[in-house]
N, C-alpha and C positions, 0 to 999 in steps of 0.2 A: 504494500500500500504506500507508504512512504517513497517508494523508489517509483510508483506513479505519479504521485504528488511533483515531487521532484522531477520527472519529469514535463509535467506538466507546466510549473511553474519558470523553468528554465525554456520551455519554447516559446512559452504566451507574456514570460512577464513575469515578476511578483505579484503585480497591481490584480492581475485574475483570482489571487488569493481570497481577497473580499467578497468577490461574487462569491467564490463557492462556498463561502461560511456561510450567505446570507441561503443558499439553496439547502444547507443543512440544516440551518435553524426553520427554513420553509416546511421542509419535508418532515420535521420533529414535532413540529408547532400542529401538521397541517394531522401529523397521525395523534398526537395527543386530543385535538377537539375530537376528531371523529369516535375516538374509543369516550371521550367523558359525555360527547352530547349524543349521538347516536346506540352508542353500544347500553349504556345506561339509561338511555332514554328505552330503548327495547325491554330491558331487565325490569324496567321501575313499571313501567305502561303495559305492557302486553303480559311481561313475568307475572306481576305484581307482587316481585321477588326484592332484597335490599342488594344493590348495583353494588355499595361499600363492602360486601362479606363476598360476592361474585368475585371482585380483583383478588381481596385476602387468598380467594380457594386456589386462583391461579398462580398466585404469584411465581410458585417454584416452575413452572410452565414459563409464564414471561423472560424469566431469569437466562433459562435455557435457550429460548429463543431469538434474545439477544447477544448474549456468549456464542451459540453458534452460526447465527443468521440461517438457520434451514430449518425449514417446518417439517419435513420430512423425519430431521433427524430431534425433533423435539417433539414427535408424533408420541411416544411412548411417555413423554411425561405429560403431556396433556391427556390422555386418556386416564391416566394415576389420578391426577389433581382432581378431572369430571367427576369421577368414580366414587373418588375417596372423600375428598372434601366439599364436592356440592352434591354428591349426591343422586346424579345421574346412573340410569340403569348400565348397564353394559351392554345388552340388544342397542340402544340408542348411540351410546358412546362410539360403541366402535364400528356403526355405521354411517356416521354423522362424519366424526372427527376424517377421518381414511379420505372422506367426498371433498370434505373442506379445505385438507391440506389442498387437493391438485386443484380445485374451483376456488374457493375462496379467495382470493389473492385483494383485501381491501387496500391494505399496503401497498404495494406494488401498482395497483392504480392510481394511486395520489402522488406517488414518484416517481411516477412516467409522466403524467400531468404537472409535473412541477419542474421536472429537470427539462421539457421538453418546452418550458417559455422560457427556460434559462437560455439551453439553444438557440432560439430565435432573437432572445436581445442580446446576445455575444457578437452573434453573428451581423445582428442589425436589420434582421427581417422584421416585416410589420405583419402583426396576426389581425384577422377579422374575424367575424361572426361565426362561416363558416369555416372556418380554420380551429375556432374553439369548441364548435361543435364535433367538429372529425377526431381532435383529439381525443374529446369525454369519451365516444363510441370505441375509436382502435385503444386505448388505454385501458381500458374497462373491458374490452374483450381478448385483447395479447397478455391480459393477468392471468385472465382465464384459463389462456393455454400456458402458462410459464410453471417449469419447475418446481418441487419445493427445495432447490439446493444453491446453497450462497453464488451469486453472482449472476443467477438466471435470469433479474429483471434485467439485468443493463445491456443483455443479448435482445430480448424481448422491445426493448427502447427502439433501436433499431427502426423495428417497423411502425412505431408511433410517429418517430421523427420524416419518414419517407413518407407517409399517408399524406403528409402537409406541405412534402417538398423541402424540408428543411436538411442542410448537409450532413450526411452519415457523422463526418467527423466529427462532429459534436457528443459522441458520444465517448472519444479520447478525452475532453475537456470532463467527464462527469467518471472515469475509469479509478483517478486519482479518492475521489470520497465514496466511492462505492458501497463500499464495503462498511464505513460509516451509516451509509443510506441503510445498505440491508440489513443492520439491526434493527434501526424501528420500527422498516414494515412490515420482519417476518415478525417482531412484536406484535403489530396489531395482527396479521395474520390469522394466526394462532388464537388473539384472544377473539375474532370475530366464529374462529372454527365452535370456541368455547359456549358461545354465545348464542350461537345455533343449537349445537348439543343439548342446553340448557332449557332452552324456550323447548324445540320440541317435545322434549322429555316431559316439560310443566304439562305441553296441551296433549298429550299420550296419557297423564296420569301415571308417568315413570321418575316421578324425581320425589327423591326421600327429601324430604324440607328437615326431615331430625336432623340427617348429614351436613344440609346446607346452612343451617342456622347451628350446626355444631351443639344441639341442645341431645341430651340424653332420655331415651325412652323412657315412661313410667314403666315399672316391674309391677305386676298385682300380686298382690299379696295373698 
């Protein structure tokens, strides 16, 4: 990573430094709302489950997630975390989780979406209306198909950037933080995988709420 960086910086300049911190605070910023206003907005609305004790059950899952950037290979602790700490069945778990690692990619959308106006104002393209529509659509659907293994979005970027005509190389300029990037998103990733697990589970009538609230069964006496 470093020796991208460095590379990068020695071809373009230091001054490209700046932009690419402001694309990694974009893409942290841009995954932290979606997990606090959407994902907890599901959990609190639809669950009518506490969103607060939902992060706690995951957390050793998130953990994993960002240490190794692959949802593939953080498949096994989120299925532990579902299971053990909220409460989800195992018929649901481990067919939920397996779908959401290869589909689910919310991550991955939002930073292909973000690194792909960094692109275009590097470079000094002007986007319009439908240029920000073709994004949302190829962004949201190259997630789809992308890997659950570190480095797959920024292969996948590729074709967000060509859908709008903006130069491949721009994806040399995003090589250098990547790997940054793919912490946060297989984080949200993974907690969107969770997320799903969890609701289905609720509307199946498969989710133990004792596990999920961490409360202890009465015994009868």
């Amino acid at each position: 990573m470093f020796a991208l960086i460095a590379w990068v910086s020695g071809t373009n300049g230091p001054g490209v430094l700046l932009p690419l911190g402001k694309v990694i605070l974009a893409v942290y910023l841009g995954c932290l709302l979606h997990a606090a206003l959407l994902y907890c907005g599901l959990i609190l609305c639809i669950g009518k489950l506490n969103p607060i004790r939902f992060f706690r059950g995951i957390a050793d899952a998130q953990l994993v997630a960002f240490s190794t950037a692959s949802s593939a290979g953080t498949l096994p602790v989120n299925l532990r975390c579902t299971q053990k700490n909220l409460g989800v069945s195992e018929s649901i778990s481990s067919f939920v989780l397996p779908l959401g690692a290869t589909l689910n990619m919310d991550g991955t959308a939002i930073y292909q979406g973000v690194t792909a106006l960094f692109v275009a104002q590097a470079y000094g393209i002007e986007l319009n209306l439908p240029h920000y529509l073709t994004i949302i659509v190829s962004a949201t659907l190259a997630s789809i198909g992308t890997a659950g293994v570190p480095g797959a979005g920024m292969i996948m970027l590729s074709l967000v950037l060509g859908s709008v005509g903006l130069p491949l190389e721009g994806v040399a300029l995003i090589a250098g933080i990547d790997r940054i990037l793919d912490m946060a998103r297989t984080t949200l990733n993974i907690t969107g995988d969770a997320v799903g697990a969890v609701l289905i589970a609720r509307g199946e009538g498969e989710l133990n709420e004792d596990v999920y609230y961490e409360r202890t069964p009465l015994v009868p006496l």
